[in-house]
C-alpha positions as CSV (number, residue, x, y, z in Angstrom):
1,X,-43.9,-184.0,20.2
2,X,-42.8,-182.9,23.9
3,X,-43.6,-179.7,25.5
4,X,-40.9,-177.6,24.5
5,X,-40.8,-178.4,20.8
6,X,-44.7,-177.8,20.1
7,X,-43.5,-174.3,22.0
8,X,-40.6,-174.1,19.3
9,X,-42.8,-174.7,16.5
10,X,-45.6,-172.6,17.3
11,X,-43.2,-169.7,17.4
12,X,-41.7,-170.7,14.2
13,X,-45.8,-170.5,12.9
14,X,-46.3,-167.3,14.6
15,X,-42.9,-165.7,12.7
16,X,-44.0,-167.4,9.1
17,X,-47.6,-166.1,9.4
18,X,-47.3,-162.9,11.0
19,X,-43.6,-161.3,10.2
20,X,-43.1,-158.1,11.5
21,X,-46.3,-157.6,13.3
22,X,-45.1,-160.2,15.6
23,X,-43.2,-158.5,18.4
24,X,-43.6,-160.8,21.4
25,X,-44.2,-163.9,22.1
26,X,-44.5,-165.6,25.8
27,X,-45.4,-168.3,27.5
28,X,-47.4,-167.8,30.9
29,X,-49.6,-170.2,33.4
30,X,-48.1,-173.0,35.1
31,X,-45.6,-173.7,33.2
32,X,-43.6,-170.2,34.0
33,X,-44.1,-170.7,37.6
34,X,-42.7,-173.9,37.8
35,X,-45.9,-175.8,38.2
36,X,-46.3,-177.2,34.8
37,X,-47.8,-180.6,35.4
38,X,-47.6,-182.9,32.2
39,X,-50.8,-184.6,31.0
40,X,-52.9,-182.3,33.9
41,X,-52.1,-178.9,32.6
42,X,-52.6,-176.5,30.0
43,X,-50.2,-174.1,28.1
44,X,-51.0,-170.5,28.2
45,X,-49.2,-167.8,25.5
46,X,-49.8,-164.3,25.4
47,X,-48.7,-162.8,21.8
48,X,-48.2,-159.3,21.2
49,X,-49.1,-157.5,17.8
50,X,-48.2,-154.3,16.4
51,X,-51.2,-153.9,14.8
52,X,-54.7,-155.9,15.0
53,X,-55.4,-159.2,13.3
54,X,-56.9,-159.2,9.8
55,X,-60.3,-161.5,9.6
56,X,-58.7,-163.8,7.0
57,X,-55.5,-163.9,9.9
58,X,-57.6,-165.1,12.4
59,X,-59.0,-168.1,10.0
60,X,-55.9,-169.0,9.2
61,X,-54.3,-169.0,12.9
62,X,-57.5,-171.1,14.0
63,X,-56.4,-173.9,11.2
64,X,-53.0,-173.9,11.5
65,X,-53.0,-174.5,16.0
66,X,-56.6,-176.4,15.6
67,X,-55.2,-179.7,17.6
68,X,-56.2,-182.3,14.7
69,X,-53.4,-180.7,12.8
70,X,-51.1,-179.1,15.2
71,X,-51.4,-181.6,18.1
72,X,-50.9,-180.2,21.7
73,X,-49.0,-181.9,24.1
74,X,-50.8,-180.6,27.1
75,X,-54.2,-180.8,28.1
76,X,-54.5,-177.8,25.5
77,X,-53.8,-174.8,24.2
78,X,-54.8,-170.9,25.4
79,X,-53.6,-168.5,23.6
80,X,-54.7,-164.6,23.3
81,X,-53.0,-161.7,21.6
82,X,-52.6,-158.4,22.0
83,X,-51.7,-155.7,20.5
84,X,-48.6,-153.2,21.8
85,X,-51.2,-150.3,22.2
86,X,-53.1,-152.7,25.1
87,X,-50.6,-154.2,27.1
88,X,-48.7,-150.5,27.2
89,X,-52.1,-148.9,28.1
90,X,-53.9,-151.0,31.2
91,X,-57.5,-150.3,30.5
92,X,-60.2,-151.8,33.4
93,X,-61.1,-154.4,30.7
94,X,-58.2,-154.7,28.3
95,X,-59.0,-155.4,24.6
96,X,-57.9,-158.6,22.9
97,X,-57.5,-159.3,19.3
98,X,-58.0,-162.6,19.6
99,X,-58.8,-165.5,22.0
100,X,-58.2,-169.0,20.9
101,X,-58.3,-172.7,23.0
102,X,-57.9,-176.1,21.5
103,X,-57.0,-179.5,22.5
104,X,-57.5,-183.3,22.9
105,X,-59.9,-182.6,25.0
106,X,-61.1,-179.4,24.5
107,X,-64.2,-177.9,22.1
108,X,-62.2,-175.7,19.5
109,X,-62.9,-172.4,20.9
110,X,-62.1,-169.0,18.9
111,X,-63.2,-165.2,20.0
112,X,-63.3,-162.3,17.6
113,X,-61.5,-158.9,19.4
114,X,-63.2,-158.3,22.6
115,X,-62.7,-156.7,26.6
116,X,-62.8,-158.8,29.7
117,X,-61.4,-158.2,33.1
118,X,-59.5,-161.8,33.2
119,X,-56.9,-160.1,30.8
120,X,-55.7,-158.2,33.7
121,X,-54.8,-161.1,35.2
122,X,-52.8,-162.6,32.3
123,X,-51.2,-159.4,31.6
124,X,-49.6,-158.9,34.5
125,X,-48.5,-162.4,34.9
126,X,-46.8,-162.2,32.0
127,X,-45.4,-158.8,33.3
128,X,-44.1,-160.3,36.0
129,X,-43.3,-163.8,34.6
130,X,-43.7,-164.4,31.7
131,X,-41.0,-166.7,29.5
132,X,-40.1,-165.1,26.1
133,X,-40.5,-167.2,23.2
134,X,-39.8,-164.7,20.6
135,X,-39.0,-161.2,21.2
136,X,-38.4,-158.7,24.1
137,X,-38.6,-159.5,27.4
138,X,-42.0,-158.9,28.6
139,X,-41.9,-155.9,31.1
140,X,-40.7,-153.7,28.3
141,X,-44.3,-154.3,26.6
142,X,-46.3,-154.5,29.8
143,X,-47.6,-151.7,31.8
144,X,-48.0,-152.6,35.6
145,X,-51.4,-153.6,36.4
146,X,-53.0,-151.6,39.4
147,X,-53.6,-153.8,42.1
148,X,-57.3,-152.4,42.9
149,X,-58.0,-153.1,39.5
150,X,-56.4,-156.8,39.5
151,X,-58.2,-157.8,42.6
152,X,-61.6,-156.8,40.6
153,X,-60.5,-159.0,37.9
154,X,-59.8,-161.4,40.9
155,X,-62.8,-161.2,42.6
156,X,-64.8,-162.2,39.0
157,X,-62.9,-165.0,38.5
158,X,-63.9,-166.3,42.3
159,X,-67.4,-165.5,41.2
160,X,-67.1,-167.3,37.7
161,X,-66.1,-170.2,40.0
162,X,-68.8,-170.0,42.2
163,X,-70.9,-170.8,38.9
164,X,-69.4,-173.8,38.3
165,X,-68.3,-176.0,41.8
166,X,-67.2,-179.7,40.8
167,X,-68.6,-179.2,37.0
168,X,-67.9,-181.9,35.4
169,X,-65.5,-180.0,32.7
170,X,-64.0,-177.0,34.0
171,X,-63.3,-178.8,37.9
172,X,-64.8,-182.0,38.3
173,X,-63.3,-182.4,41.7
174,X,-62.9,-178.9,43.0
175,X,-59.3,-178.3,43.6
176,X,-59.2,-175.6,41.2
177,X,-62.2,-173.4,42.8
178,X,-59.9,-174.0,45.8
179,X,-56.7,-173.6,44.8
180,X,-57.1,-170.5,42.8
181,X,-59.0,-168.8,46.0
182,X,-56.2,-169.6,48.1
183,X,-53.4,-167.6,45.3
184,X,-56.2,-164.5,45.4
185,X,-55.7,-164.5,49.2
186,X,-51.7,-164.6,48.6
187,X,-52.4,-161.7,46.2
188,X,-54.5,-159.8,48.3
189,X,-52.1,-160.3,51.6
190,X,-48.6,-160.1,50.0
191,X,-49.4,-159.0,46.2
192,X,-47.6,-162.3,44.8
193,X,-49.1,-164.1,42.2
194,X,-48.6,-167.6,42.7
195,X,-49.5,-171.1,41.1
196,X,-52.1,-172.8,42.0
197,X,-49.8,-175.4,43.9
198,X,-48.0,-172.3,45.6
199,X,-50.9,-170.9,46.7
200,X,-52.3,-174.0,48.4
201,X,-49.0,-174.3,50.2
202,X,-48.9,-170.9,50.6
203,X,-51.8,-170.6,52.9
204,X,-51.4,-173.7,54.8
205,X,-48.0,-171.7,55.8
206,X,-50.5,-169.2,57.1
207,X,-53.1,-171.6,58.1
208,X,-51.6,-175.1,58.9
209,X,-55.3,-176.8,60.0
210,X,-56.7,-176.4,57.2
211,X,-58.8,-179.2,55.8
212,X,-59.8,-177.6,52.7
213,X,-56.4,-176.7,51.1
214,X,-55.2,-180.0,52.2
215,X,-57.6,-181.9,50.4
216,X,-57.2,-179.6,46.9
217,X,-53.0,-180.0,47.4
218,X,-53.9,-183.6,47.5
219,X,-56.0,-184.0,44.5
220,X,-54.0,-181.5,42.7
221,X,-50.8,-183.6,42.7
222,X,-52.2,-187.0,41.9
223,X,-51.6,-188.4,38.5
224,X,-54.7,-190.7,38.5
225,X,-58.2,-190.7,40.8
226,X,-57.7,-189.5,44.0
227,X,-58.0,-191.1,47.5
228,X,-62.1,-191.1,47.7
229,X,-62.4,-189.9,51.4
230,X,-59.8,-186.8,50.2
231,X,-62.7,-185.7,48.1
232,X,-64.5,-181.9,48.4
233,X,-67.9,-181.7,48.7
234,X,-69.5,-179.2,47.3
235,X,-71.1,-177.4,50.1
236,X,-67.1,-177.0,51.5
237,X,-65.8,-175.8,48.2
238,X,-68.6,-173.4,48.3
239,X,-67.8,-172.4,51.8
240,X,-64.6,-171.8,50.5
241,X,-64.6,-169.5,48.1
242,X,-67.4,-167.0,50.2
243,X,-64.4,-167.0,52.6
244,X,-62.1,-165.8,50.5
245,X,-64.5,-163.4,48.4
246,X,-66.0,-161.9,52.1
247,X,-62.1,-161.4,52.9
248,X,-61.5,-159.1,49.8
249,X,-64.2,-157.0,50.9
């Protein structure tokens, strides 16, 4: 199964399961900015819910898109819902109903309704480009997000990466730590949000020397290992990322 028919039958899942409390579905990540990378990266969808998830929903959803029976053809699945009340209504720490991750090589991952700050991130990404799988488009469900309050959600995500320099699962290599500082300093300057690919080139338009986003743009776009002497260290990728987070103030 390619990419866009696992996208097809999800949303025909989504419609069977949920009916009319279904009122948006959308694709966001990569793949809506162009930089979907097959094998290397993940699908995001936001869904959006008139009203909250029952428990026994929830169950049933984790079952159903749990990659054993519904395999992903990406590196996984992320999906998160909403409901219309959230997504209409920016709080600081949005609530969602329900968090969910799965794929080949992925731990099955499920969260009960929560708030986190990283929500403002995917919410106004999908604002602003977001590709409908099911419904209306996005911006007539998605409140602007306030810039001051994105750049927090920003500046925690730089710190979450800061945590976890060339771990062996989340960014064995460190392009990510890099690349995603380098779309925060593109939101920060110019208020676009960017891929992570776009971002790198993005400030080596503002910054052609450097060394750093070279490497990341070079590990980023290669299929299988890397050249070895391309490689971050971790002391640079650390380096790195207080740059960017000193920057934001």
């Amino acid at each position: 199964m390619n990419k866009d028919e696992y996208l097809h039958q999800l949303t025909l899942k989504f419609q069977e399961t949920l009916g009319n409390n279904l009122t948006g579905l959308y694709l966001i990540g990569s793949a809506c900015l162009g930089a979907y990378q097959e094998g290397k990266s993940d699908l995001d969808v936001v869904g959006v819910l008139l009203n909250p998830l029952t428990g026994t929903q929830k169950e049933g959803f984790a079952k159903k898109l749990d990659h054993q029976h519904f395999p992903c053809p990406a590196k996984g699945l992320d999906l998160v819902l909403f409901t219309e009340e959230a997504v209409a209504n920016i709080a600081s720490e949005p609530r969602y109903e329900f968090w969910f991750a799965t794929g080949a090589s992925w731990k099955q991952e499920g969260w009960e309704a929560g708030q986190a700050k990283e929500m403002l991130i995917f919410i106004e990404l999908c604002r602003r480009h977001g590709v409908t799988l099911f419904g209306k488009t996005p911006n007539q469900y998605f409140a602007p997000v306030e810039k001051r309050l994105l750049a927090g959600a920003f500046l925690e995500m730089l710190r979450w990466h800061q945590t976890k320099i060339l771990d062996a699962f989340h960014d064995p290599e460190g392009q990510n730590s890099v690349l995603n500082a380098c779309r925060v300093l593109a939101f920060i300057r110019e208020g676009r949000l960017l891929s992570k690919s776009a971002g790198g080139e993005w400030l080596l338009s503002q910054e052609p020397g450097n060394e750093t986003a070279k490497k990341a743009l070079s590990i980023h776009s290669c299929r299988d290992h890397p050249d070895r002497r391309a490689l971050l260290s971790k002391e640079e990728v650390a380096s790195f990322l207080l740059k960017v987070i000193t920057a934001m103030g």
